[in-house]
N, CA, C and O atoms as a MOPAC input file, in Angstrom:
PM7 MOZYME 1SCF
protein

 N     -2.79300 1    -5.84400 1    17.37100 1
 C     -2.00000 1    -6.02100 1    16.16100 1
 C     -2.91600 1    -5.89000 1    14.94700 1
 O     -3.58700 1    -6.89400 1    14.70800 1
 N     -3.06500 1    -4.88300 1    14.16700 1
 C     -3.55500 1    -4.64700 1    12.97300 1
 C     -3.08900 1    -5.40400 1    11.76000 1
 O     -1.94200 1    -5.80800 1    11.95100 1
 N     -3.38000 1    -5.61300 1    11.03300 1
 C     -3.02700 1    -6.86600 1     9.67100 1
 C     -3.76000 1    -5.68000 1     8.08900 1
 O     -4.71400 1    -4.90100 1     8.10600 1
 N     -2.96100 1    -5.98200 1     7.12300 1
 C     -3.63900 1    -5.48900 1     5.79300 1
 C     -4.79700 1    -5.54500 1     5.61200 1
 O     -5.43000 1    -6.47400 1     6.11400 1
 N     -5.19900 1    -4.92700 1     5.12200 1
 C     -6.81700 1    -5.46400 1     4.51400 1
 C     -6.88300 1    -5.52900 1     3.17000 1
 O     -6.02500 1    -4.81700 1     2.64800 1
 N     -7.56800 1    -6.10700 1     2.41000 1
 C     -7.90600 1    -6.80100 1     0.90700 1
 C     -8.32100 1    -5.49200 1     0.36100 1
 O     -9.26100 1    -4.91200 1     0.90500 1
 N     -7.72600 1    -4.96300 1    -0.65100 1
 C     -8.21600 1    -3.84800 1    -1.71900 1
 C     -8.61800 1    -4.75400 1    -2.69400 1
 O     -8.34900 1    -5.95300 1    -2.76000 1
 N     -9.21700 1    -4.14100 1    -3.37000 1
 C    -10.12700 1    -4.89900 1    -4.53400 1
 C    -10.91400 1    -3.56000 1    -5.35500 1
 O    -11.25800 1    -2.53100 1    -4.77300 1
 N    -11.06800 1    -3.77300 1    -6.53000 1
 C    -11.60200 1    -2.99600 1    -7.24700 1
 C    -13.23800 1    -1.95800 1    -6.89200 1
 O    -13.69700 1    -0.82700 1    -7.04500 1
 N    -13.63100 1    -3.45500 1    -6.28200 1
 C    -15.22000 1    -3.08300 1    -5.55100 1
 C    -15.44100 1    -1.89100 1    -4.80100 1
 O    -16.24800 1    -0.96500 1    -4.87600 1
 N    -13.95700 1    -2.35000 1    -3.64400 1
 C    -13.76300 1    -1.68000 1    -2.55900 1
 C    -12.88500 1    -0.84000 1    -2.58100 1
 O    -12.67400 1    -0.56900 1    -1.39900 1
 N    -11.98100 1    -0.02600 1    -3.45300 1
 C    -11.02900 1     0.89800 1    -3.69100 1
 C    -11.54100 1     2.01700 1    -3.21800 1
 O    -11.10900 1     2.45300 1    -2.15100 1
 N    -12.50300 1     2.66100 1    -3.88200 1
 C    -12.96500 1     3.79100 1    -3.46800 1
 C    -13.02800 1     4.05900 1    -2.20200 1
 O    -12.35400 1     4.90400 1    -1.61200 1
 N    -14.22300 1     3.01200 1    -1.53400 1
 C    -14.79200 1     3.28500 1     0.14400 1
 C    -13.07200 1     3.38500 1     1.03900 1
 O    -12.65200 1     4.24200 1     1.81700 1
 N    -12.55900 1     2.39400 1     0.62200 1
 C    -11.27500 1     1.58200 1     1.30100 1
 C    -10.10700 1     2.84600 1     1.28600 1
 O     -9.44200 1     3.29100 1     2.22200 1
 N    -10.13100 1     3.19400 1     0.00300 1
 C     -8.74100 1     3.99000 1    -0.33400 1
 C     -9.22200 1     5.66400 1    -0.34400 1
 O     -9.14900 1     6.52900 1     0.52900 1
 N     -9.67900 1     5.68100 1    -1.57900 1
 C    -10.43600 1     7.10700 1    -2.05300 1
 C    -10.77700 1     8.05000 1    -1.07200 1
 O    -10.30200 1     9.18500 1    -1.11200 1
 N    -11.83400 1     7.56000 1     0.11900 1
 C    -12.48200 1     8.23300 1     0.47700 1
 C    -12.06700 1     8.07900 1     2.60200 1
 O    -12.69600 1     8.53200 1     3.55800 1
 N    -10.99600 1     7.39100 1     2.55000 1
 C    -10.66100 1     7.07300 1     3.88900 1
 C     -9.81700 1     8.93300 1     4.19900 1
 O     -9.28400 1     9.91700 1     3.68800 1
 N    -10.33800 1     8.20000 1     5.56400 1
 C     -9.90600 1     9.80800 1     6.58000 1
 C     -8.95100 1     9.69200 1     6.86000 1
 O     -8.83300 1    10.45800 1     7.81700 1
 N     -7.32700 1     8.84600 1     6.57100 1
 C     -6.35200 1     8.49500 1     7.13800 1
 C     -5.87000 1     8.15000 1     5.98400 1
 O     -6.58200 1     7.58100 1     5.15600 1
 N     -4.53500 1     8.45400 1     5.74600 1
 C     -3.53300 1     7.57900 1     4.71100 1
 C     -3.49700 1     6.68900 1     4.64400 1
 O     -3.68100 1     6.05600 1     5.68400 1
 N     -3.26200 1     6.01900 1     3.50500 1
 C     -3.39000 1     4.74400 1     2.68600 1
 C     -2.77900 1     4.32500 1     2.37400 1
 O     -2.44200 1     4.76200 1     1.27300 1
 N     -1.98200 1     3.13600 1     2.86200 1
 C     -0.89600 1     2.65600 1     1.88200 1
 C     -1.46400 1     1.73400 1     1.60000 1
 O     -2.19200 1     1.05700 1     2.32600 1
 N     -1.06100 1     1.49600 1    -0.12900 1
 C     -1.69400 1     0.24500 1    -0.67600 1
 C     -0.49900 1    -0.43800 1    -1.14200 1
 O      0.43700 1     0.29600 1    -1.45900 1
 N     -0.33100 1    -1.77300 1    -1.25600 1
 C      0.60200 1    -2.61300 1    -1.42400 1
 C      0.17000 1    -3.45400 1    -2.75700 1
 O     -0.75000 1    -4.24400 1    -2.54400 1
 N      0.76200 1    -3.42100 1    -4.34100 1
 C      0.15700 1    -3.75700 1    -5.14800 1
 C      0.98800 1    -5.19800 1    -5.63500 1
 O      2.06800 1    -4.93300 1    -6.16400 1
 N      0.76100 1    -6.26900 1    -5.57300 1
 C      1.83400 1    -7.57500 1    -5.50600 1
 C      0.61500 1    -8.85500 1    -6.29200 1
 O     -0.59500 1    -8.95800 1    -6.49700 1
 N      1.77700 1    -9.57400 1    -6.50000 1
 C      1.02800 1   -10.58400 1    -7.19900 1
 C      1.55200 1   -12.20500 1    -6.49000 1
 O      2.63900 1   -12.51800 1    -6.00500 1
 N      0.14900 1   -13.10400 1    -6.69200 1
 C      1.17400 1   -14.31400 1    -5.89400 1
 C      2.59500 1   -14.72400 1    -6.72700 1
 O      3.43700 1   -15.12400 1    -5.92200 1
 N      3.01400 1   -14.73000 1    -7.93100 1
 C      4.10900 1   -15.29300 1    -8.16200 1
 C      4.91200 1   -14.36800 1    -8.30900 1
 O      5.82200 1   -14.71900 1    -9.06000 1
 N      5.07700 1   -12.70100 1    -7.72400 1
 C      6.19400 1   -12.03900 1    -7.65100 1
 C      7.16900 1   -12.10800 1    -6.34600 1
 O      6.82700 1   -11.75800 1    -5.21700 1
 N      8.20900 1   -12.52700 1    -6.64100 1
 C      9.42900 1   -13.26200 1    -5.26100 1
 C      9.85700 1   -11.62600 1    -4.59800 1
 O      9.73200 1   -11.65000 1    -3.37300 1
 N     10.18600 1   -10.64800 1    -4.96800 1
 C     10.38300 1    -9.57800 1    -4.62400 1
 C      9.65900 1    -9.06800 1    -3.80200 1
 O     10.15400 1    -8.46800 1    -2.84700 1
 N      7.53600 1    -9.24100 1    -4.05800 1
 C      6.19200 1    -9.11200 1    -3.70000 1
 C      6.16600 1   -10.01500 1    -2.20800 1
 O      5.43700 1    -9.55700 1    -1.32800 1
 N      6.93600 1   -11.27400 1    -1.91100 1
 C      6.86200 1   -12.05400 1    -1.25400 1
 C      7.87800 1   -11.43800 1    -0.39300 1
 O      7.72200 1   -11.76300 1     0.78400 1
 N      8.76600 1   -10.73400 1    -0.58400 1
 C     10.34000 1   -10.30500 1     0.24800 1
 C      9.53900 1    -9.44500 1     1.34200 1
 O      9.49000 1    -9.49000 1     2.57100 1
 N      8.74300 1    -8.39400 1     0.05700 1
 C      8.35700 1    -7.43500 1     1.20100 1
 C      6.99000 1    -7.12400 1     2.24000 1
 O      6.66000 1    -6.11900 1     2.87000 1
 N      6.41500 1    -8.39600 1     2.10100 1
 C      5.11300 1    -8.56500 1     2.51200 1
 C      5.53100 1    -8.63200 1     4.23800 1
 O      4.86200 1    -7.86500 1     4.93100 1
 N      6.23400 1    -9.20600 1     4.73500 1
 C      6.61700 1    -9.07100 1     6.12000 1
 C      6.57500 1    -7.91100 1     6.59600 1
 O      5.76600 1    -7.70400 1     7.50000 1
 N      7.42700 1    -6.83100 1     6.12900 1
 C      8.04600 1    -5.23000 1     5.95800 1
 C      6.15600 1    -5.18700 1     6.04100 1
 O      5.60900 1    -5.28200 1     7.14000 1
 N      5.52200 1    -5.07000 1     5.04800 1
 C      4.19800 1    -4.52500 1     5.27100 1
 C      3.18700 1    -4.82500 1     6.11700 1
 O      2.31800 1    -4.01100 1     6.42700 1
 N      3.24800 1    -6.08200 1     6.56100 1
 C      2.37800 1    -6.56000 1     8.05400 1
 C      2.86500 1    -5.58800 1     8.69700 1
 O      2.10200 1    -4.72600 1     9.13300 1
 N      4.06000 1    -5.51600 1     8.87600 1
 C      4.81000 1    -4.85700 1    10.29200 1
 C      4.17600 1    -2.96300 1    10.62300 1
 O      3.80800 1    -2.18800 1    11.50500 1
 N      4.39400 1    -3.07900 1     9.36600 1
 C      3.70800 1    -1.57500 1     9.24100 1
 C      2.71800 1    -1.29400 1     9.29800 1
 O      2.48800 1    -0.09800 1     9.47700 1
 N      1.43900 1    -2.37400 1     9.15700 1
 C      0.18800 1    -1.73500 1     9.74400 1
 C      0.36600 1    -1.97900 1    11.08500 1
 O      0.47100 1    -0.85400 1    11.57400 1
 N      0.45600 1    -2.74300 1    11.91300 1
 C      0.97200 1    -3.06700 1    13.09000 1
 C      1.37800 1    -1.44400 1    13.82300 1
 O      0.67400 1    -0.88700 1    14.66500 1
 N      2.77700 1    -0.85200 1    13.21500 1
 C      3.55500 1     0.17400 1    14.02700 1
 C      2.62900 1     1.30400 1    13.31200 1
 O      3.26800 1     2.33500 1    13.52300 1
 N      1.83100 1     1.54900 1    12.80900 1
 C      0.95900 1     2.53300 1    12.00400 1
 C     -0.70200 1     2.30200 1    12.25200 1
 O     -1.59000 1     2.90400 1    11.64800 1
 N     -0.92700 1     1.04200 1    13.53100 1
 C     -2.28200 1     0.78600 1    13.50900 1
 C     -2.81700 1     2.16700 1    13.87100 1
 O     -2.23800 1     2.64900 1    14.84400 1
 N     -3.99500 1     3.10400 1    13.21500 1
 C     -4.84200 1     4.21600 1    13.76300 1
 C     -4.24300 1     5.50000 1    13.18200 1
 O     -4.75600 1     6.61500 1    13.27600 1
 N     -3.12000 1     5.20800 1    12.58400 1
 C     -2.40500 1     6.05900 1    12.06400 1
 C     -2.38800 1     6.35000 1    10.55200 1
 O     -2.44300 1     7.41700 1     9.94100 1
 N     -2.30800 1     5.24400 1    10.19300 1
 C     -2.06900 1     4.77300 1     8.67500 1
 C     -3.05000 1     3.73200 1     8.39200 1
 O     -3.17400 1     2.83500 1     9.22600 1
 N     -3.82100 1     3.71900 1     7.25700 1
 C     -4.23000 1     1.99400 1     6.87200 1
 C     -4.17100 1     1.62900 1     5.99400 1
 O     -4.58500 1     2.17600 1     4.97200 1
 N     -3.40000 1     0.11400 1     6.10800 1
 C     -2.54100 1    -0.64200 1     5.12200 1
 C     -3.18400 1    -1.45600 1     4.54200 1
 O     -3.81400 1    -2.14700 1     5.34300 1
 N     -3.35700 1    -1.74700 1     3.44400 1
 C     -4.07400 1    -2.54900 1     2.25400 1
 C     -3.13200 1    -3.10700 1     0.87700 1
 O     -2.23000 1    -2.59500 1     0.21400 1
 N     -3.77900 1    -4.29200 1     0.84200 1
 C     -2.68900 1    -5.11100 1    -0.15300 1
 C     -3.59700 1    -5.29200 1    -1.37100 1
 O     -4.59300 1    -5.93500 1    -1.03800 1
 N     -3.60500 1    -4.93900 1    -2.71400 1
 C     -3.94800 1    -5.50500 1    -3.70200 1
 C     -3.31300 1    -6.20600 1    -4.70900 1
 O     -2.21000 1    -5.81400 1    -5.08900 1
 N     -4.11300 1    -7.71800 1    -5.47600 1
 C     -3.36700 1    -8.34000 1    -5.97400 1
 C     -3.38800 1    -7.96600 1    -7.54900 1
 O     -4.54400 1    -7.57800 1    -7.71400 1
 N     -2.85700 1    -7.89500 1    -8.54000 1
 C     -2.60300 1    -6.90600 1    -9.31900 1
 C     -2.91200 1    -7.95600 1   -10.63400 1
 O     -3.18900 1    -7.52600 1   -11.75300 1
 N     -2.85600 1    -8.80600 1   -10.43800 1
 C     -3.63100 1    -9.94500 1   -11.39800 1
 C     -5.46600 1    -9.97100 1   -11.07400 1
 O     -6.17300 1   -10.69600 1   -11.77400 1
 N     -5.91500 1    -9.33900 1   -10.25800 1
 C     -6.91200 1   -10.00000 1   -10.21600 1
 C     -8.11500 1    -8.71600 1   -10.33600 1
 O     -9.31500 1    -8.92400 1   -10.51400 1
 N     -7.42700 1    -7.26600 1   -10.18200 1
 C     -7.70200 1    -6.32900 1   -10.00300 1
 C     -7.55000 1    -5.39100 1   -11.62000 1
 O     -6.62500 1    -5.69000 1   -12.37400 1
 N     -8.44300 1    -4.39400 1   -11.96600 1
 C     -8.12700 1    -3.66300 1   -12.93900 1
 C     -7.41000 1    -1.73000 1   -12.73400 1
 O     -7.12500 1    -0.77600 1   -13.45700 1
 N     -7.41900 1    -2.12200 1   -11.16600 1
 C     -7.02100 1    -0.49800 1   -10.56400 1
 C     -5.68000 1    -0.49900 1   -10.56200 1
 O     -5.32400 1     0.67600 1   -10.47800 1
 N     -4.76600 1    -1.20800 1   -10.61100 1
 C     -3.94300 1    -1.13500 1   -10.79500 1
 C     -2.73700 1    -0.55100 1   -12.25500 1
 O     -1.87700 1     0.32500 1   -12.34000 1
 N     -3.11900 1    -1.26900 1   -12.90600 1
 C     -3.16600 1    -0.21000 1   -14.38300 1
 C     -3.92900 1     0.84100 1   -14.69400 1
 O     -3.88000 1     1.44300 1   -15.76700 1
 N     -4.30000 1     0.96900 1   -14.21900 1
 C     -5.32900 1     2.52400 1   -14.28500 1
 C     -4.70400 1     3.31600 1   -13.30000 1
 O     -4.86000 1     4.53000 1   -13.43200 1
 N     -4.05100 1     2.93000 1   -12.36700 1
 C     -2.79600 1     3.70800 1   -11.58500 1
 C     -1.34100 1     3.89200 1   -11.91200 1
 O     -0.49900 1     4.40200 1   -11.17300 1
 N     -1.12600 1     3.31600 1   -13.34800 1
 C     -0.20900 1     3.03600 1   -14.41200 1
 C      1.39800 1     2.35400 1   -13.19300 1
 O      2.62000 1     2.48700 1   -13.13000 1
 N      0.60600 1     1.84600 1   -12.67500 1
 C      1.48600 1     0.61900 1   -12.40000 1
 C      2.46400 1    -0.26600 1   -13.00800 1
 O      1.91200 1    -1.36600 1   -12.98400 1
 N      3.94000 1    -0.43800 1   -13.69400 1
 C      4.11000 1    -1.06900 1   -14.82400 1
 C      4.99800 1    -2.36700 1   -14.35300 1
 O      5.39400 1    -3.30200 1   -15.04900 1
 N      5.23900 1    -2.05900 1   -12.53900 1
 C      6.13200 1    -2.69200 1   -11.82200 1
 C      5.41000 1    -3.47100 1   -10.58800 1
 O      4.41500 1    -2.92200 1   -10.11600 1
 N      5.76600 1    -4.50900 1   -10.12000 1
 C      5.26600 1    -4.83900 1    -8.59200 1
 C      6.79900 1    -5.35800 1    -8.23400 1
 O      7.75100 1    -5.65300 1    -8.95600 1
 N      6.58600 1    -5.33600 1    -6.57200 1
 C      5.67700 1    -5.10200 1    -5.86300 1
 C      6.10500 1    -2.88800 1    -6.06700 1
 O      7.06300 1    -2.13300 1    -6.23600 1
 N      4.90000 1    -2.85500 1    -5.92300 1
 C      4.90600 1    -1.31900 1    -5.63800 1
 C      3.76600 1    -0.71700 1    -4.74700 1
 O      2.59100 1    -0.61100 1    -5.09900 1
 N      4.36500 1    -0.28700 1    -3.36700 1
 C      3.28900 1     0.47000 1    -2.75500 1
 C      3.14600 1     1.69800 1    -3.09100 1
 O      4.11200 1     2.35400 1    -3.48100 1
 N      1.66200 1     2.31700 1    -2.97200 1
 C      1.41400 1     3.62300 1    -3.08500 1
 C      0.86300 1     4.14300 1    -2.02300 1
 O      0.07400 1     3.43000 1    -1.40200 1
 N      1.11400 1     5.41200 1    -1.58000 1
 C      0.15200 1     5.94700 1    -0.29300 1
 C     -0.68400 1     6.90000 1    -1.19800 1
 O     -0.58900 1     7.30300 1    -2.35800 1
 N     -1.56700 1     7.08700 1    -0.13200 1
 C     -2.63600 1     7.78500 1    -0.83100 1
 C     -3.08100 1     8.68000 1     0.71900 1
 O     -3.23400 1     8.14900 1     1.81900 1
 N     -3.19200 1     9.85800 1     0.45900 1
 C     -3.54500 1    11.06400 1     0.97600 1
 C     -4.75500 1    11.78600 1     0.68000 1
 O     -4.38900 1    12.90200 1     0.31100 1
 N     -5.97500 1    11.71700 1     0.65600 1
 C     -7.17900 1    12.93200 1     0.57700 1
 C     -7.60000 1    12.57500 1    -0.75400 1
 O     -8.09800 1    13.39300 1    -1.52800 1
 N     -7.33400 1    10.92000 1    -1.12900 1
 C     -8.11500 1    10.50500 1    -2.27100 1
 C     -6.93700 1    10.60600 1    -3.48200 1
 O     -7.12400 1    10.19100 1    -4.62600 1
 N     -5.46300 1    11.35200 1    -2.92000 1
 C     -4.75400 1    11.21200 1    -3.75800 1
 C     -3.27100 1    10.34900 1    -3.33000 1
 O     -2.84200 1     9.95600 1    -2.24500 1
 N     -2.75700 1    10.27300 1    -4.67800 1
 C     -1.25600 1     9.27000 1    -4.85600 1
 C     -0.57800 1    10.65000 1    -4.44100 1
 O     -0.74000 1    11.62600 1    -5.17400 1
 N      0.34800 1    10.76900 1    -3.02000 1
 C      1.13600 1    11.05600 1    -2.35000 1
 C      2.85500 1    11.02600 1    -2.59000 1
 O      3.66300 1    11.94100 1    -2.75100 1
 N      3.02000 1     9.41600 1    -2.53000 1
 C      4.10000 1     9.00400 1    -2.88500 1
 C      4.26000 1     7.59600 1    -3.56600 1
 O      3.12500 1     7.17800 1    -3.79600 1
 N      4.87600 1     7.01500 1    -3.83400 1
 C      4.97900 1     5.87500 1    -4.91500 1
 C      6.42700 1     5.18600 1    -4.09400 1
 O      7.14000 1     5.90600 1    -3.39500 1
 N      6.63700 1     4.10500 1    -4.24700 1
 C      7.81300 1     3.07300 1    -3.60300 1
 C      7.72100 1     1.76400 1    -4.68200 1
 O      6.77500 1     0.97900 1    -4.74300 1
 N      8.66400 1     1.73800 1    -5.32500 1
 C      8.68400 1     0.75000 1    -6.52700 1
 C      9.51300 1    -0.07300 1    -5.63700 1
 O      9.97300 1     0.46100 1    -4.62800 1
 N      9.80800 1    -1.54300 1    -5.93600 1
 C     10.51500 1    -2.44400 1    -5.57900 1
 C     10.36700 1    -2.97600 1    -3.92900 1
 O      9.61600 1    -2.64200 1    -3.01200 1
 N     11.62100 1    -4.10100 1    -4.06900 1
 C     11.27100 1    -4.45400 1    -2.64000 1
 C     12.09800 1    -3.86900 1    -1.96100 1
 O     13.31000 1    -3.96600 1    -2.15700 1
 N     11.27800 1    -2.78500 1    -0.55900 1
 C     12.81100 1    -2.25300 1     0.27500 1
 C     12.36200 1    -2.57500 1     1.54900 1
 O     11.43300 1    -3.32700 1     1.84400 1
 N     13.04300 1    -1.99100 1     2.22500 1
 C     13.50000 1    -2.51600 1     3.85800 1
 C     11.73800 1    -2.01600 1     4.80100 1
 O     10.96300 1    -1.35200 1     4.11300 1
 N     11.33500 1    -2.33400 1     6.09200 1
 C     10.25100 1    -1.21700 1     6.48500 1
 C     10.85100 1    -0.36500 1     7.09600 1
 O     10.09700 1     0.18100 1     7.90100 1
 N     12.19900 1     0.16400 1     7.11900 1
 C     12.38100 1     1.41900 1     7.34700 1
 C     12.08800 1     2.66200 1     6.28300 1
 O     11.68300 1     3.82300 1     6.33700 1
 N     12.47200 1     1.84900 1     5.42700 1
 C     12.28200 1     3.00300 1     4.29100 1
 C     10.86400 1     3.06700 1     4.07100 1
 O     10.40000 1     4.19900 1     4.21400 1
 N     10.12400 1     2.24600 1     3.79000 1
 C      8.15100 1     2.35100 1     4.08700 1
 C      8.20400 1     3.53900 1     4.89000 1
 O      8.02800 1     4.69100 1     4.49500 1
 N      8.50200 1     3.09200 1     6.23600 1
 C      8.33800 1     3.89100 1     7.34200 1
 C      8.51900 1     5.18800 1     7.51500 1
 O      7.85800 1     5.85500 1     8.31000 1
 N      9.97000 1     5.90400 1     6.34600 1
 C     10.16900 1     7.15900 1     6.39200 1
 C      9.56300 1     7.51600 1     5.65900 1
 O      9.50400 1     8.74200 1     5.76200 1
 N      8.63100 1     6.93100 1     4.36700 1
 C      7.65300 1     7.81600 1     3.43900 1
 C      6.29100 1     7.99300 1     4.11200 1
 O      5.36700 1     8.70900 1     3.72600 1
 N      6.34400 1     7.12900 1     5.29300 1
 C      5.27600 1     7.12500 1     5.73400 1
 C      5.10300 1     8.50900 1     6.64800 1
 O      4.16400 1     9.27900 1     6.44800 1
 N      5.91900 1     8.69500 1     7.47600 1
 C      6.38200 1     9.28400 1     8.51600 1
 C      6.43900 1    10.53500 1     7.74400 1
 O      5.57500 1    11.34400 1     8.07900 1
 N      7.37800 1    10.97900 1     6.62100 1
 C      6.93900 1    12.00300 1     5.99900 1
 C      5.26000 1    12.74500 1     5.58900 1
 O      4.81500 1    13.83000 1     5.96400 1
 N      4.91200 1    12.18900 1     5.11600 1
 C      3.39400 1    12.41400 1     4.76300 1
 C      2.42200 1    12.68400 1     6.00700 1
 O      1.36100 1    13.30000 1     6.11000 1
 N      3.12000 1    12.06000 1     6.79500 1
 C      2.25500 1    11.93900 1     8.61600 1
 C      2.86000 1    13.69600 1     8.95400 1
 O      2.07900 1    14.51000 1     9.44600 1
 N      4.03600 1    14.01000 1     8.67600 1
 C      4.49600 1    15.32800 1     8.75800 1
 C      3.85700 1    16.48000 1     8.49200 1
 O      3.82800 1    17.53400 1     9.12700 1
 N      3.23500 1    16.09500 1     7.26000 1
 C      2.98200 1    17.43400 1     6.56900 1
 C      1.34900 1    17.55400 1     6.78400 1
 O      0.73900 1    18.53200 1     6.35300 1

């Protein structure tokens, strides 16, 4: 069972940037209730995506990459593909729908 791992400003690059595998990053804050809805949905998905995908959570208060990714909403995941933003998922949704942006990008 695979679990998120901590993005952080330090570690963005090595973590996100420069990984050989898609990236989803999960950008949430502790007092967003929406951020809290879909954090389950995102365990689950590194889990069904372990080796496939790797899932990372950053907290968006504590971090400055996040506005510099012009972020204006949480929770919002982003995947990231070959060092780049792929696709974008604003709000809190189901992990099916994660799953089909995921699954797309795994496509192509």
């Amino acid at each position: 069972m695979s679990k998120p791992i901590e993005i952080t400003d330090a570690n963005f690059k090595q973590e996100v940037l420069e990984s050989a595998i898609p990236v989803l990053v999960d950008v949430w804050a502790d007092w967003c209730m929406p951020c809290r809805m879909v954090a389950p949905a995102v365990e689950a998905i590194a889990s069904q995506y372990a080796g496939k995908v790797k899932v990372g959570k950053m907290d968006a208060d504590n971090n400055f990459m996040p506005s510099e990714l012009g972020i204006r909403g949480i929770p919002t995941l982003l995947l990231f593909q070959g060092g780049k933003v792929v696709d974008r998922i604003v709000g809190a949704v189901p992990q099916k729908v994660i799953a089909s942006h995921i699954d797309q990008v795994l496509a192509n």
